[in-house]
DSSP file (Angstrom, degrees, kcal/mol; ACC not computed):
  #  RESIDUE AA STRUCTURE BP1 BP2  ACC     N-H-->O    O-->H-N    N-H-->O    O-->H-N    TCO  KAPPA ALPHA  PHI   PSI    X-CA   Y-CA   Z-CA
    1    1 A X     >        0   0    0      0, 0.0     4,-1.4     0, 0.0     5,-0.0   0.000 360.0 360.0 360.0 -33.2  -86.9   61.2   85.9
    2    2 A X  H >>  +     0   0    0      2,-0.2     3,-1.9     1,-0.2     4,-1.0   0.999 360.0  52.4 -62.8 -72.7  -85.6   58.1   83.8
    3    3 A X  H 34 S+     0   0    0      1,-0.3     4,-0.4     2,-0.2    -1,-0.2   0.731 111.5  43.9 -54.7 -28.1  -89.0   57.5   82.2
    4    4 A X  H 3> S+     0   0    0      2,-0.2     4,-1.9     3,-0.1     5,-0.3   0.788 112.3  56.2 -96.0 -17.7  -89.2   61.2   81.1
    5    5 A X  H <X S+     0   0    0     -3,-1.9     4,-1.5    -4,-1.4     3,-0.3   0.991 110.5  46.9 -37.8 -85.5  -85.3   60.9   79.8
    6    6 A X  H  < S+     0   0    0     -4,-1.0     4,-0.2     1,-0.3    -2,-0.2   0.312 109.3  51.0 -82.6 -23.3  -86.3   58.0   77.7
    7    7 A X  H  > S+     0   0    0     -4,-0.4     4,-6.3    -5,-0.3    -1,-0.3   0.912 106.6  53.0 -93.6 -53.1  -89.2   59.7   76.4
    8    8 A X  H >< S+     0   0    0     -4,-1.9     3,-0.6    -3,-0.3     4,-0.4   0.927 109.5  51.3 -32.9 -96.1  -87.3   62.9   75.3
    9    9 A X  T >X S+     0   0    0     -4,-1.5     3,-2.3     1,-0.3     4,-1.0   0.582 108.8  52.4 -40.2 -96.4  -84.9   60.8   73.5
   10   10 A X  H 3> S+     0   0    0      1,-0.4     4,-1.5     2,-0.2     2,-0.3   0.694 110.6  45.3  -7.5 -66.1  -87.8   58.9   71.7
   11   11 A X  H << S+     0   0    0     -4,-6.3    -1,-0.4    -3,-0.6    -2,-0.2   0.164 108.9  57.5 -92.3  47.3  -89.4   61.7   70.5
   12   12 A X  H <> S+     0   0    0     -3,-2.3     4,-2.3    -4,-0.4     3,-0.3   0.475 113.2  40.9 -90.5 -63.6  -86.1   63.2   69.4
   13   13 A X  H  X S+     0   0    0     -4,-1.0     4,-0.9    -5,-0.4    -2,-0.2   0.682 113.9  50.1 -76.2  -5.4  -85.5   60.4   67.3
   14   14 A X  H  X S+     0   0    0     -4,-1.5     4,-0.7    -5,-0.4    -1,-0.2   0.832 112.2  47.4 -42.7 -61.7  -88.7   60.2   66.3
   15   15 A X  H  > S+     0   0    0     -3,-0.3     4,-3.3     2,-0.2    -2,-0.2   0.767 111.5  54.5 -25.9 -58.6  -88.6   63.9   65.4
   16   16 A X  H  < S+     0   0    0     -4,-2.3    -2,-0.2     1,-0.3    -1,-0.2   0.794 107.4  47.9 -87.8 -20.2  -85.4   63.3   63.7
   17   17 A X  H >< S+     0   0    0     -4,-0.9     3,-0.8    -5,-0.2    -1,-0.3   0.943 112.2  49.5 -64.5 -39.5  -86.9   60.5   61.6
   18   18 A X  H 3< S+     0   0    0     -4,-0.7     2,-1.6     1,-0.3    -2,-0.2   0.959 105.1  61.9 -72.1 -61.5  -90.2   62.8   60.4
   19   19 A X  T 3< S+     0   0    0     -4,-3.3    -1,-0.3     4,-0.1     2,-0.3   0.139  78.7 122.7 -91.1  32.8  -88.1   65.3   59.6
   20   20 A X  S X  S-     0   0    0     -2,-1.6     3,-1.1    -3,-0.8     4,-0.3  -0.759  72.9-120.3 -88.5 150.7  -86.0   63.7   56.8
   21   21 A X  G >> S+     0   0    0     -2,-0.3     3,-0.9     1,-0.3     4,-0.6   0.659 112.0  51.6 -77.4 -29.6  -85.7   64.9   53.7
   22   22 A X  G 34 S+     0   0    0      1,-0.2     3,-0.5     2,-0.2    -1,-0.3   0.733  96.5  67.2 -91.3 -37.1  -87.3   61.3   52.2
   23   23 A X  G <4 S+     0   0    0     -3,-1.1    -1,-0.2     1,-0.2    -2,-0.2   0.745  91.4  58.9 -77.4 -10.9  -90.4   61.2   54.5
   24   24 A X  T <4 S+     0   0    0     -3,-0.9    -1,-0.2    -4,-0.3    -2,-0.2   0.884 103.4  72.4 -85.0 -13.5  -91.9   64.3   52.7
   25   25 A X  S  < S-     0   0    0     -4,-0.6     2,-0.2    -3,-0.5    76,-0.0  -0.383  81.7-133.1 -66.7 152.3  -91.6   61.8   49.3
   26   26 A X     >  -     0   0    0     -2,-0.1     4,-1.2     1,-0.1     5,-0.2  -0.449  21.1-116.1-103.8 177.2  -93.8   59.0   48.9
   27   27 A X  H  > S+     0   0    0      1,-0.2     4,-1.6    -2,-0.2    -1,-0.1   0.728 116.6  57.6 -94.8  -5.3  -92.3   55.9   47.9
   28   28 A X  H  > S+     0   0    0      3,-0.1     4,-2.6     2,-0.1    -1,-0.2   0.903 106.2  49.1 -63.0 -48.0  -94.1   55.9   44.6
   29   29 A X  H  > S+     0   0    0      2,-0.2     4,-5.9     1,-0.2     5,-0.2   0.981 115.4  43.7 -60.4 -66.8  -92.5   59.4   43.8
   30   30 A X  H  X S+     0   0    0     -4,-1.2     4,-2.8     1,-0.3    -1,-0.2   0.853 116.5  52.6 -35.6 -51.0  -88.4   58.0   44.8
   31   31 A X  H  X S+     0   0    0     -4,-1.6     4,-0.8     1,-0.2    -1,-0.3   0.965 107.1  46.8 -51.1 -62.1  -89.3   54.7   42.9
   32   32 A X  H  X S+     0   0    0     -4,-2.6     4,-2.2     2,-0.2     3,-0.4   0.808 116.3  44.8 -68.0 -38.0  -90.4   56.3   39.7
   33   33 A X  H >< S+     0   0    0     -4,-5.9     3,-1.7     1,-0.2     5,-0.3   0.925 112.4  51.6 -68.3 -59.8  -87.1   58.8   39.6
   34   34 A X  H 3X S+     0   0    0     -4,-2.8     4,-0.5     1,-0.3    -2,-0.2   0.611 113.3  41.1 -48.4 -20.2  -85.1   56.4   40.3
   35   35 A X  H 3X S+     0   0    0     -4,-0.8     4,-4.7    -3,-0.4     5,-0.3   0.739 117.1  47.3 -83.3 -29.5  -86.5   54.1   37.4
   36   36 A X  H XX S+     0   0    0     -4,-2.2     3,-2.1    -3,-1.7     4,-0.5   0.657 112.4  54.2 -84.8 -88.0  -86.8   57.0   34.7
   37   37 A X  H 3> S+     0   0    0      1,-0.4     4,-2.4     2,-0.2    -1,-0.3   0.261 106.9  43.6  -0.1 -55.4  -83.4   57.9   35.8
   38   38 A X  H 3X S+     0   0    0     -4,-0.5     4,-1.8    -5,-0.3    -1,-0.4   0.966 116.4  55.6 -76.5 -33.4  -82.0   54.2   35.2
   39   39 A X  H << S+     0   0    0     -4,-4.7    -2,-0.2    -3,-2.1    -1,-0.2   0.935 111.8  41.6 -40.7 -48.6  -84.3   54.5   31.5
   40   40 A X  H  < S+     0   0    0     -4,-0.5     3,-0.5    -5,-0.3    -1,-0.3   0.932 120.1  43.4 -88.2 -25.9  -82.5   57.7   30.5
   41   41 A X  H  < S+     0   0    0     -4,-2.4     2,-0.3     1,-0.2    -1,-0.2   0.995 130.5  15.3 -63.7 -54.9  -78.9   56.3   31.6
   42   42 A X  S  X S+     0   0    0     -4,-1.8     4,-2.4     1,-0.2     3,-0.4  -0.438  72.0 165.8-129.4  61.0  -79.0   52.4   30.2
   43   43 A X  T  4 S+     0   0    0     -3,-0.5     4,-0.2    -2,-0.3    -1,-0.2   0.781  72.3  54.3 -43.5 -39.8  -81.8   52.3   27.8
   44   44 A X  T >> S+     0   0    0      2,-0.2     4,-2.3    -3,-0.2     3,-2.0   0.968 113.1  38.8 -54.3 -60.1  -80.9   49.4   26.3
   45   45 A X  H 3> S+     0   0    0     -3,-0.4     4,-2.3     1,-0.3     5,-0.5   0.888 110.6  67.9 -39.3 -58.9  -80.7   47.3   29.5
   46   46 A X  H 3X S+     0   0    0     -4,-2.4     4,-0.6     1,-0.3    -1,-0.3   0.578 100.6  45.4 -26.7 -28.2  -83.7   49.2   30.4
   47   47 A X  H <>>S+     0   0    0     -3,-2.0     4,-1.2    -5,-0.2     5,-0.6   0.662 109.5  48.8-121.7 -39.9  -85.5   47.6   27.9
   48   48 A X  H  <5S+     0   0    0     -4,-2.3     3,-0.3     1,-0.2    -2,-0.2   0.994 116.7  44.9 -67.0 -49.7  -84.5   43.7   28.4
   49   49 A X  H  <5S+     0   0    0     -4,-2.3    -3,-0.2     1,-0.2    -1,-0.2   0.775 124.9  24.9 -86.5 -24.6  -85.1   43.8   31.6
   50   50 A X  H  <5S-     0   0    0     -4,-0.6    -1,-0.2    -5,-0.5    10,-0.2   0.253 107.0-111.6-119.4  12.0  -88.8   45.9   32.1
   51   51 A X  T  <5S-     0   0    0     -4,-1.2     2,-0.2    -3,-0.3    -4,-0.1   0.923  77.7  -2.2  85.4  25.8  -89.7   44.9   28.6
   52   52 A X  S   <S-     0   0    0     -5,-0.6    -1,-0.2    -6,-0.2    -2,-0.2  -0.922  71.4 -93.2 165.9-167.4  -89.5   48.4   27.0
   53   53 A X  S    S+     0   0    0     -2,-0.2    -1,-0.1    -3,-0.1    -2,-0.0   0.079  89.6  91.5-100.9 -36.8  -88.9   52.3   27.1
   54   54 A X  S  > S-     0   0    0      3,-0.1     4,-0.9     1,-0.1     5,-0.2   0.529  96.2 -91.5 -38.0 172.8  -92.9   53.3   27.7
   55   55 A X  H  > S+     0   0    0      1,-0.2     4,-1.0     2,-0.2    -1,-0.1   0.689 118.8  70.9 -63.3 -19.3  -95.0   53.8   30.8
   56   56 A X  H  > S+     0   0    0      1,-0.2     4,-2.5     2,-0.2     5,-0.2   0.902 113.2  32.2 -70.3 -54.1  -96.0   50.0   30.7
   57   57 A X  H  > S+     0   0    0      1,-0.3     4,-1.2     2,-0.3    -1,-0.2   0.705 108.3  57.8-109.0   5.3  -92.5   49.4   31.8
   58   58 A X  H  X S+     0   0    0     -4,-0.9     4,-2.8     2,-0.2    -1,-0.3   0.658 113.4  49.4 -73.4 -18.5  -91.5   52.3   33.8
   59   59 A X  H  X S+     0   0    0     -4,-1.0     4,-1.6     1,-0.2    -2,-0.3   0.927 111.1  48.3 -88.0 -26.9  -94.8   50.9   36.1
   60   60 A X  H  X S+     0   0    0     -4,-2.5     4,-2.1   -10,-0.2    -1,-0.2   0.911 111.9  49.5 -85.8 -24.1  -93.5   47.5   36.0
   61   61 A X  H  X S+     0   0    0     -4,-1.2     4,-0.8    -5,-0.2    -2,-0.2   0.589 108.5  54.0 -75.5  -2.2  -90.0   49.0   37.1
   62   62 A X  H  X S+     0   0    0     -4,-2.8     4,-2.3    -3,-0.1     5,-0.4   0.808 114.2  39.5 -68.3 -56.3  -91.7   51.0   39.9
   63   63 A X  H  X S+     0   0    0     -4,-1.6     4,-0.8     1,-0.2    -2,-0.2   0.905 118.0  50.4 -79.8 -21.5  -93.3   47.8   41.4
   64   64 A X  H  X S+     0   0    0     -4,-2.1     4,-2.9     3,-0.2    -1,-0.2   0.974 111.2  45.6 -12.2 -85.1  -90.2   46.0   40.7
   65   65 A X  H  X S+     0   0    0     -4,-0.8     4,-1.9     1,-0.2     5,-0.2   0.951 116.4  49.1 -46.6 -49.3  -87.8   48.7   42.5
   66   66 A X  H  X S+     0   0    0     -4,-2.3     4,-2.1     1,-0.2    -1,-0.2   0.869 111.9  48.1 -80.1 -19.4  -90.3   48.8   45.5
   67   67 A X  H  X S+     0   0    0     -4,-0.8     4,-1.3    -5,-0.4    -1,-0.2   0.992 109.6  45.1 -56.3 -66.9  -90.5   45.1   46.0
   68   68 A X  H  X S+     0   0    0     -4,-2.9     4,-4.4     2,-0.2     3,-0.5   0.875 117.9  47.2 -76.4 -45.2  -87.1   44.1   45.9
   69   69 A X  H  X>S+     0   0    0     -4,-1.9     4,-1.9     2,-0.2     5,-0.5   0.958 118.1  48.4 -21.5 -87.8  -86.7   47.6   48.6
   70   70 A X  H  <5S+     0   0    0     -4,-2.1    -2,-0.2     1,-0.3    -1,-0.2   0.647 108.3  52.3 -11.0 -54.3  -89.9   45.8   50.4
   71   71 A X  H >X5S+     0   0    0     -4,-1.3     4,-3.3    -3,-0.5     3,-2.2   0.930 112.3  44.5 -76.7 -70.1  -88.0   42.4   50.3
   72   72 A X  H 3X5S+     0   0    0     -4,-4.4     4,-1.4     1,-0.3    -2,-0.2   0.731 112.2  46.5 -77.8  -4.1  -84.7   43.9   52.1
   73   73 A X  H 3<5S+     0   0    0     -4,-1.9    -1,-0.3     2,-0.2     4,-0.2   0.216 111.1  54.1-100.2  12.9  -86.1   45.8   54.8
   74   74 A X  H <><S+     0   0    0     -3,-2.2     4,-1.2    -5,-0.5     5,-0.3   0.722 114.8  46.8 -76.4 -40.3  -88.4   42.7   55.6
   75   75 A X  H >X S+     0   0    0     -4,-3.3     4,-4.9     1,-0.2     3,-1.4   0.986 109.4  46.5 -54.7 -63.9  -85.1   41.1   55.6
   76   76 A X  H 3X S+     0   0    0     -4,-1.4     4,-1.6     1,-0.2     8,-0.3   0.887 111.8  56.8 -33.2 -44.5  -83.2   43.6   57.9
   77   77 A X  H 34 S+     0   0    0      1,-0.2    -1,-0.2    -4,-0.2    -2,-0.2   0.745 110.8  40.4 -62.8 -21.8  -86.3   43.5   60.3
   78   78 A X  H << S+     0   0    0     -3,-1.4     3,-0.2    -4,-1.2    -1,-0.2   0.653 111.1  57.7-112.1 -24.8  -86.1   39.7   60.8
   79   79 A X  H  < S-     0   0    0     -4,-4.9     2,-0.3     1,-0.3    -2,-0.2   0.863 133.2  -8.4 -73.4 -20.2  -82.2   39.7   61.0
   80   80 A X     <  +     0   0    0     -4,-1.6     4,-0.4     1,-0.1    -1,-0.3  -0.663  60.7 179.8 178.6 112.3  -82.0   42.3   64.1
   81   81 A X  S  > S+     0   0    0     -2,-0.3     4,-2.3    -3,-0.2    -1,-0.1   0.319  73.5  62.0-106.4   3.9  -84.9   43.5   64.7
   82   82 A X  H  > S+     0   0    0      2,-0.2     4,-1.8     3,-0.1     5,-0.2   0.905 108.3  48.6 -78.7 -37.8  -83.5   45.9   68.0
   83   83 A X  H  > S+     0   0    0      2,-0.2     4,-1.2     1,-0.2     3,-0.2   0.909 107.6  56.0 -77.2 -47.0  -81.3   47.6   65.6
   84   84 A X  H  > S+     0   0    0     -4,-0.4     4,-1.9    -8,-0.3     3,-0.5   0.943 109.1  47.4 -13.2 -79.9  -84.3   48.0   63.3
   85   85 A X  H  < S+     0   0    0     -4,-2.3    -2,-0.2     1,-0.2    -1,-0.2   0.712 109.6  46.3 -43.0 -31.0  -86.1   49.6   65.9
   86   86 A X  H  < S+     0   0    0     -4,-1.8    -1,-0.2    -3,-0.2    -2,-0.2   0.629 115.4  48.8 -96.2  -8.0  -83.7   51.8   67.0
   87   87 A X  H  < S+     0   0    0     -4,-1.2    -2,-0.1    -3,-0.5    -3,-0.1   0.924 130.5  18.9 -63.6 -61.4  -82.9   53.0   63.0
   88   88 A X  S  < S-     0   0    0     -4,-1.9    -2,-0.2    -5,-0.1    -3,-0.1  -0.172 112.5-104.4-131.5  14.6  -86.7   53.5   61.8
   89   89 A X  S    S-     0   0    0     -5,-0.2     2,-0.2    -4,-0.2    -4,-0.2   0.448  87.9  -4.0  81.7  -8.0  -88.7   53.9   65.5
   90   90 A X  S    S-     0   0    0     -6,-0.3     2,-0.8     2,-0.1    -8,-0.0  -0.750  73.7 -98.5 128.8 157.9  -90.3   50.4   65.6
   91   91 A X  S    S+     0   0    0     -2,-0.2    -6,-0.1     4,-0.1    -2,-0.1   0.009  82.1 108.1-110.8  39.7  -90.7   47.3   63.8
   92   92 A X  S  > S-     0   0    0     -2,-0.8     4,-1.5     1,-0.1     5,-0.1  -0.169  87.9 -82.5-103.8-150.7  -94.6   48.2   62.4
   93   93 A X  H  > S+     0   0    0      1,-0.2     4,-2.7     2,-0.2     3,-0.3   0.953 129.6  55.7 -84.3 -44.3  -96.0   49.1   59.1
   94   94 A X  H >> S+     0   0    0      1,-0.2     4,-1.9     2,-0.2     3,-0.8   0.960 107.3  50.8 -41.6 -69.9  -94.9   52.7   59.5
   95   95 A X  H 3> S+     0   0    0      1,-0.2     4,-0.9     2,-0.2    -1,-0.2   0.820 108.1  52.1 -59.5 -17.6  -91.0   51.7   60.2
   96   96 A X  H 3X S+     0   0    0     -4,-1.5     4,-1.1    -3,-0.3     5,-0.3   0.874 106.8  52.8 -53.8 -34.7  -90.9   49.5   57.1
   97   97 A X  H XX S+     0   0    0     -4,-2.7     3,-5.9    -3,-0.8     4,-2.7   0.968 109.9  48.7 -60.0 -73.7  -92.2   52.4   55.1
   98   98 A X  H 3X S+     0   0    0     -4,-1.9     4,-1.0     1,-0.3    -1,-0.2   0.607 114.8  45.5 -33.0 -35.8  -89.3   54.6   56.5
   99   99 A X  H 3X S+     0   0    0     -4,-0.9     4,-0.5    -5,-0.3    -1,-0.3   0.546 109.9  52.3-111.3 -12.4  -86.9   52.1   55.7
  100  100 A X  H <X S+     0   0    0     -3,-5.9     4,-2.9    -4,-1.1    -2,-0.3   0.703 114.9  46.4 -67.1 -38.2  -88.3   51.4   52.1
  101  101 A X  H  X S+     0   0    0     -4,-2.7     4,-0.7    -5,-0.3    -2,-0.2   0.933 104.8  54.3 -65.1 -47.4  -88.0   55.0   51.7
  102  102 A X  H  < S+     0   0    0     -4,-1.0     3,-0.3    -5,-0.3    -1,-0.2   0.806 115.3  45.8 -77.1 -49.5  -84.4   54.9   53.2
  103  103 A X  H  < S+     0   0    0     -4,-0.5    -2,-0.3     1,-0.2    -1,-0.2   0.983 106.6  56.2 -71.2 -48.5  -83.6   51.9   50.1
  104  104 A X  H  <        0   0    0     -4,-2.9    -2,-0.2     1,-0.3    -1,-0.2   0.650 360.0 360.0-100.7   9.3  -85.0   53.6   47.6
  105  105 A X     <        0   0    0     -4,-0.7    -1,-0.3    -3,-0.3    -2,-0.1   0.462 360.0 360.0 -61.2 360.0  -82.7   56.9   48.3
C-alpha cells in the first residue's frame, strides 16, 4: 500500500512538472525572448556587453543567458541535491533542463 502511495505521489509530481507552462518551450525559445526583450529595453547596455544590436549578438546573448542559467542549477544541484530532486523529479539531465527552463522564466 506504501509503495503504491509513493508512486501516486511521484507521478503527480511528475505530472505536475510536464504540465508547466515552460516545459512546452524549449530553452532556446525562453533564452532568445528574454534576450531580444533586454535589446529592445537597454539598447545601449545591450550593445557593450554582447557586442552589438544584430543577430551575431542576440546568439552570443542566448548562449550567454543559458550558461550562466546552466551554471546556477549545476550549482543548486550540488548544494542540496534532495531538494533538487524533489523541485525538478531527479538530479539527471532531464531535471537540469526543467530547472534551466525554470531560470530562464
Amino acid at each position: 500500500m506504501r509503495k503504491m502511495i509513493t508512486a501516486v505521489l511521484a507521478i503527480a509530481a511528475i505530472g505536475a512538472v510536464a504540465a508547466s507552462p515552460a516545459s512546452a518551450a524549449g530553452v532556446n525559445k525562453l533564452a532568445k525572448a528574454d534576450c531580444k526583450q533586454e535589446r529592445a529595453t537597454e539598447p545601449g547596455e545591450f550593445k557593450n556587453v554582447y557586442g552589438g544590436l544584430g543577430d551575431a549578438a542576440l546568439n552570443r546573448c542566448v548562449r550567454m543567458t543559458k550558461r550562466e542559467a546552466k551554471v546556477d542549477c549545476k550549482q543548486d544541484r550540488l548544494e542540496d541535491p534532495s531538494e533538487f530532486d524533489v523541485e525538478y523529479g531527479g538530479t539527471d539531465k532531464a531535471a537540469l533542463k526543467r530547472c534551466i527552463r525554470d531560470e530562464l522564466r
